[in-house]
TIPATOR-511525 format. One record per atom (N, C-alpha, C, O): residue in one letter; x, y, z. Coordinates in steps of 0.02 Angstrom, whole numbers, padded with zeros to 5 digits, always signed. Atoms other than C-alpha are relative to their C-alpha. Layout:
AXYZ...
***
This chain:
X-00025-00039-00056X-02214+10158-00124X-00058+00036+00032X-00085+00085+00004X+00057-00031-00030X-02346+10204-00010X+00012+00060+00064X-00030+00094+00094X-00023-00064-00053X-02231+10322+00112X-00008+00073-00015X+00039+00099-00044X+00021-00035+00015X-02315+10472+00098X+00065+00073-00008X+00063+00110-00057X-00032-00056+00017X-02176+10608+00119X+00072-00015-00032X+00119+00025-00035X-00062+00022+00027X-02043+10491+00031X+00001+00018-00068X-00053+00012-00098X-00010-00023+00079X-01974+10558-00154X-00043-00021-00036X-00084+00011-00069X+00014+00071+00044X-02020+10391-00227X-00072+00004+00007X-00096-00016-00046X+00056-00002-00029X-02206+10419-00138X-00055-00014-00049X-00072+00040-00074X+00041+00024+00051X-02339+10327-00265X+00013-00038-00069X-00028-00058-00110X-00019+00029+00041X-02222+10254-00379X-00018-00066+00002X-00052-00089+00048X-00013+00076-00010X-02208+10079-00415X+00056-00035-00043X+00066-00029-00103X-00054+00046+00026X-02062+09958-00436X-00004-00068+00008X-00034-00092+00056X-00009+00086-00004X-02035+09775-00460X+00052-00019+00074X+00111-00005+00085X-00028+00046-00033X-02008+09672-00311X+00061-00031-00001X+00042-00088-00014X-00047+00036+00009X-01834+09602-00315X+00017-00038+00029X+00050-00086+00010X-00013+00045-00073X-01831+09536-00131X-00028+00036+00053X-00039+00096+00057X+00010-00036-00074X-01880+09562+00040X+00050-00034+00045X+00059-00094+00035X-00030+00036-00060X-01763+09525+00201X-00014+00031+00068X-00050+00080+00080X+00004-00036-00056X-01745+09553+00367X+00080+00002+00005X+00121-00044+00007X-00064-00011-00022X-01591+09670+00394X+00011+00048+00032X-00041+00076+00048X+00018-00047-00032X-01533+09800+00487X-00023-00007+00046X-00010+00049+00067X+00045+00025-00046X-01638+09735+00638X-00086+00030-00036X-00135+00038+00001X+00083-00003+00001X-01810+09779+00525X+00006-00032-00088X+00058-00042-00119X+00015+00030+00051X-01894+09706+00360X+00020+00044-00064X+00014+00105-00063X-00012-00071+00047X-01840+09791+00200X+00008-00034-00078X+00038-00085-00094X+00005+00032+00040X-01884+09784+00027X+00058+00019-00058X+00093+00069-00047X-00067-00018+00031X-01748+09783-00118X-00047-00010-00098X-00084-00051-00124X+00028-00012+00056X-01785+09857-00295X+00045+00033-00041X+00092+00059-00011X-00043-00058+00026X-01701+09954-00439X-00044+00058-00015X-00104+00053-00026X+00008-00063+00007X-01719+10128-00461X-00010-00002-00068X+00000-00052-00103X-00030+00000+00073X-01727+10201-00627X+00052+00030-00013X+00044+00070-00059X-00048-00008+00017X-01565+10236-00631X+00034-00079-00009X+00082-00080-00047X+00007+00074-00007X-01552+10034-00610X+00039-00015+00080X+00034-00074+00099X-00025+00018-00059X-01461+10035-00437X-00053-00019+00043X-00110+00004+00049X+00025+00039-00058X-01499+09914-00296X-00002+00031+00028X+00047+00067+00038X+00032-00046-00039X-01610+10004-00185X-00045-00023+00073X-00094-00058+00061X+00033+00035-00030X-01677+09961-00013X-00039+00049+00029X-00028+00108+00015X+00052-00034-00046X-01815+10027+00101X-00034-00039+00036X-00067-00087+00016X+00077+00024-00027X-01917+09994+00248X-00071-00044-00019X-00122-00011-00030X+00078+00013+00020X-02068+09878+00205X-00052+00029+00018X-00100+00027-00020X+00058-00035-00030X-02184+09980+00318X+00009+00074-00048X-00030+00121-00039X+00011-00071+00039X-02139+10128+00190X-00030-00024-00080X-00030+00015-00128X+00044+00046+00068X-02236+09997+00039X-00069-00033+00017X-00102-00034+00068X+00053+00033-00011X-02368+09905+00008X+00006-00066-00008X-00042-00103-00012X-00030+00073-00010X-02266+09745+00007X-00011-00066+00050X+00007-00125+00050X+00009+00072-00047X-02333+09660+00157X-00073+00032+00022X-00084+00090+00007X+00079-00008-00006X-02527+09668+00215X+00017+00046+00066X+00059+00036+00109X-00008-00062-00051X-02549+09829+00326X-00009-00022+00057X-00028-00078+00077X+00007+00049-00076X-02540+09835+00502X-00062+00003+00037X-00098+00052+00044X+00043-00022-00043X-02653+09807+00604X-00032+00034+00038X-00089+00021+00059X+00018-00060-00054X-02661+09958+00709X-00031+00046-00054X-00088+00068-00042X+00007-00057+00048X-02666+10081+00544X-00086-00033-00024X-00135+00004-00027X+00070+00011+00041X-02822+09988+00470X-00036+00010+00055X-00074+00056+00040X+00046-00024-00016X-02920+09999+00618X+00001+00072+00043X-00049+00088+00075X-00024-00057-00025X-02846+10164+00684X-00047+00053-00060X-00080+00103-00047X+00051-00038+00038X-02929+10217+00501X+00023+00080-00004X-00018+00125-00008X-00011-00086+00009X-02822+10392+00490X-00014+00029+00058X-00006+00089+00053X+00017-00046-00041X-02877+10444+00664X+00060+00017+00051X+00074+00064+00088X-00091-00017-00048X-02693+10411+00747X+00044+00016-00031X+00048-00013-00084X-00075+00016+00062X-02524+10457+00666X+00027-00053+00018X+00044-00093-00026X-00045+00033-00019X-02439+10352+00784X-00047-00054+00020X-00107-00055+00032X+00018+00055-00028X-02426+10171+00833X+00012+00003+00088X+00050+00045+00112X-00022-00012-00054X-02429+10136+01020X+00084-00023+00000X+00130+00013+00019X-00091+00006-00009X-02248+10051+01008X+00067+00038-00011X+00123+00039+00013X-00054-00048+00020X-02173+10175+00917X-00020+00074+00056X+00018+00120+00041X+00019-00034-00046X-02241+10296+01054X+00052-00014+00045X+00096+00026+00059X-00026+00061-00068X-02167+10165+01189X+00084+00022-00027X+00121+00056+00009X-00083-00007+00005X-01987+10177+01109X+00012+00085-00010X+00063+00109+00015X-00016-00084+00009X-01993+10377+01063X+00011+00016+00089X+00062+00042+00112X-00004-00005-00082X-02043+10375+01278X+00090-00008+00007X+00129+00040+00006X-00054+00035+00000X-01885+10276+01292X+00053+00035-00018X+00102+00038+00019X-00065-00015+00029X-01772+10361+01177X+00009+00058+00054X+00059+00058+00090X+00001-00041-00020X-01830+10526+01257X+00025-00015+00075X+00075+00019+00090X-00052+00018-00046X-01774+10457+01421X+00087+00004+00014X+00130+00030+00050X-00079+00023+00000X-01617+10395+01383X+00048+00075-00010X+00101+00093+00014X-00038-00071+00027X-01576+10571+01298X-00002+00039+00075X+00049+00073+00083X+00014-00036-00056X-01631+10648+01477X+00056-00010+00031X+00069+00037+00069X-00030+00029-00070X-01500+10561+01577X+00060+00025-00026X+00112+00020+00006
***
């Protein structure tokens, strides 16, 4: 778990699956309580980082897309 302000934040669990659901990628694990558990892949280290973060190198928080849709949402909330 590489999501820095998530509970779970440095743990590690066994792989059980990845899909695409929800409309985004998400990985599925048990807890230790043993329940089926899902999360975000961009909150792991389950798929090779993105592109923007490695050469962004800590100097951005944000991606531009997620910028682009926050614009967006903030719009929509305007009207």
């Amino acid at each position: 778990m590489t999501h820095p302000f998530h509970p779970l934040g440095g743990r590690e669990f066994e792989l059980l699956d990845l899909r695409q659901t929800w409309g985004e990628r998400r990985v599925y694990f048990h807890d230790d309580d043993g329940r089926f558990v899902a999360m975000p892949v961009g909150w792991t280290d389950a798929e090779a980082a993105d592109p923007f973060v490695l050469v962004a190198a800590g100097r951005s928080y944000f991606r531009m897309e997620d910028l682009v849709r926050l614009a967006e949402l903030v719009e929509m909330l305007k009207r």
